[in-house]
C-alpha positions as CSV (number, residue, x, y, z in Angstrom):
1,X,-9.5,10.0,0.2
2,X,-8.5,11.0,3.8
3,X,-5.7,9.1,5.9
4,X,-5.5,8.7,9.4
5,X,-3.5,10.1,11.6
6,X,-1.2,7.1,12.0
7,X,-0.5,6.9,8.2
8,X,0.0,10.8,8.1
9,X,2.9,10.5,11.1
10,X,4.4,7.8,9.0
11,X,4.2,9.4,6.2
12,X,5.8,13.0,7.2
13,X,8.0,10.4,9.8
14,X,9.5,8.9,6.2
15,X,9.3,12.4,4.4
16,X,11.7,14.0,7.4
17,X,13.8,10.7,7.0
18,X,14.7,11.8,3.7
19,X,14.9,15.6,4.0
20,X,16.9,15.0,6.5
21,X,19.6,12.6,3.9
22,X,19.3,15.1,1.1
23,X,22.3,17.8,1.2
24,X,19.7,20.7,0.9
25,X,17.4,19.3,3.6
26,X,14.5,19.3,0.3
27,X,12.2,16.9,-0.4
28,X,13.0,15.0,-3.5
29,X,11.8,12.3,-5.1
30,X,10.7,9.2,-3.6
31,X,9.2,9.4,0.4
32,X,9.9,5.1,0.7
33,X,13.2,4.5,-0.1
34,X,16.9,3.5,1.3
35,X,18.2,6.0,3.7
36,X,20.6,7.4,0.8
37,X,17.1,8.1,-1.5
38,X,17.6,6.0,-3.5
39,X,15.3,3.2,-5.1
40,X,14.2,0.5,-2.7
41,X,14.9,-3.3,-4.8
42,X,11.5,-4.7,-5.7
43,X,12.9,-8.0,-4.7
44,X,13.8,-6.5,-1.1
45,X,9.8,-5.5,-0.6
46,X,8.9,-8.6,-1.7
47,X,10.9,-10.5,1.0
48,X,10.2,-8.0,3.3
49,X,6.7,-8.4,2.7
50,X,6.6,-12.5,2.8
51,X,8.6,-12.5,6.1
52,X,5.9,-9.9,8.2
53,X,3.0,-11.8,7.1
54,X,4.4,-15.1,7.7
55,X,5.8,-13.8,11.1
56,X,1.4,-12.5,11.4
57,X,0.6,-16.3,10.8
58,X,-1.1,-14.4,7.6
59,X,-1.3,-16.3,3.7
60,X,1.1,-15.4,1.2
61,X,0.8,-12.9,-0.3
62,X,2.2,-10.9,-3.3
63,X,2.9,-7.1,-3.9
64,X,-0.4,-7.1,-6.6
65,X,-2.6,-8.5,-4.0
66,X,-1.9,-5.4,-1.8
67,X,-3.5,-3.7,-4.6
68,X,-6.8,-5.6,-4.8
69,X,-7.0,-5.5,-1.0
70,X,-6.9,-1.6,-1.6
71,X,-9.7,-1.4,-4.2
72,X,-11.5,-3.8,-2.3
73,X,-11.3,-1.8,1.1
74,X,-12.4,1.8,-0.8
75,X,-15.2,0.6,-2.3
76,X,-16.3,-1.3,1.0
77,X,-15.9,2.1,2.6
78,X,-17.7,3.8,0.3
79,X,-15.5,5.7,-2.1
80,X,-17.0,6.1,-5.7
81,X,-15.3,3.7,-7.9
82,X,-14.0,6.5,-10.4
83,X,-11.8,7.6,-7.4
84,X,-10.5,3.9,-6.6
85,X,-10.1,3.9,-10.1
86,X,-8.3,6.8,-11.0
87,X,-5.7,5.7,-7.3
88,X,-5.0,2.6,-9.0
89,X,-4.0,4.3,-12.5
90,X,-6.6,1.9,-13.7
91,X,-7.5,2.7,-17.7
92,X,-11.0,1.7,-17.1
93,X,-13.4,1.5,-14.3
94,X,-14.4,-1.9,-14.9
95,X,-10.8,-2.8,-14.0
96,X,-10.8,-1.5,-10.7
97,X,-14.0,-3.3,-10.0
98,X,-13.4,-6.8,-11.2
99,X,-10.3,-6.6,-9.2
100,X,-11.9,-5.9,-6.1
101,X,-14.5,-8.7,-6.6
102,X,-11.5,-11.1,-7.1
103,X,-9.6,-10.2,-3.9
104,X,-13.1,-9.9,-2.1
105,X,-12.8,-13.0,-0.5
106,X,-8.8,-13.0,0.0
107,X,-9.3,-9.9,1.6
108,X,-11.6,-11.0,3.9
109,X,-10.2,-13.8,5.2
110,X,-6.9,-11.7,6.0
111,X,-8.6,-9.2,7.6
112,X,-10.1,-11.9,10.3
113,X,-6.7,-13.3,10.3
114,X,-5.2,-9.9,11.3
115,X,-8.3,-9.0,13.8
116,X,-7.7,-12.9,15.6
């Protein structure tokens, strides 16, 4: 699956973030976590989370549901459903796709939201 170049910058923007904190200057670990490296709270994501999207005017929504949206957007787009599968850690295929029909039409309606 390719990423574009906005998600790449982010990506090696967090990466540096955290080379930068470690004593060595390595890479270790996590790339999203607390400037120290260590574990970001679940709980903290979560509220983090539920404020942006309520700050978007978006539904609430939870961490899981970022996951159907995921599925959902690879296999709109066209990548095989072995690959969305095997992204998610899914154990079969025929998880990856009833969770993508299920957050079909959540999806859809946040994505107008977000393009309003």
């Amino acid at each position: 699956m390719s990423l574009s170049p906005r998600v790449m910058a982010a990506i090696h923007h967090q990466a540096a973030i955290q080379m930068a904190a470690h004593p060595d200057g390595r890479l270790e670990g996590l790339v999203f976590a607390n400037p120290d490296g260590s574990l970001l709270r679940p709980q903290w994501v979560l509220n983090q989370l539920r404020k942006r999207t309520a700050e978007l005017g978006l539904p609430r929504i939870g961490l899981h549901d970022l996951r159907h949206t995921a599925a959902s957007i690879m296999i709109a787009a066209g990548i095989p459903l072995a690959i969305v599968s095997k992204t998610l850690r899914h154990s079969t295929l025929a998880t990856s796709h009833s969770e993508s029909a299920s957050s079909s039409s959540r999806s859809s309606s946040s994505l107008v939201a977000m393009n309003e």
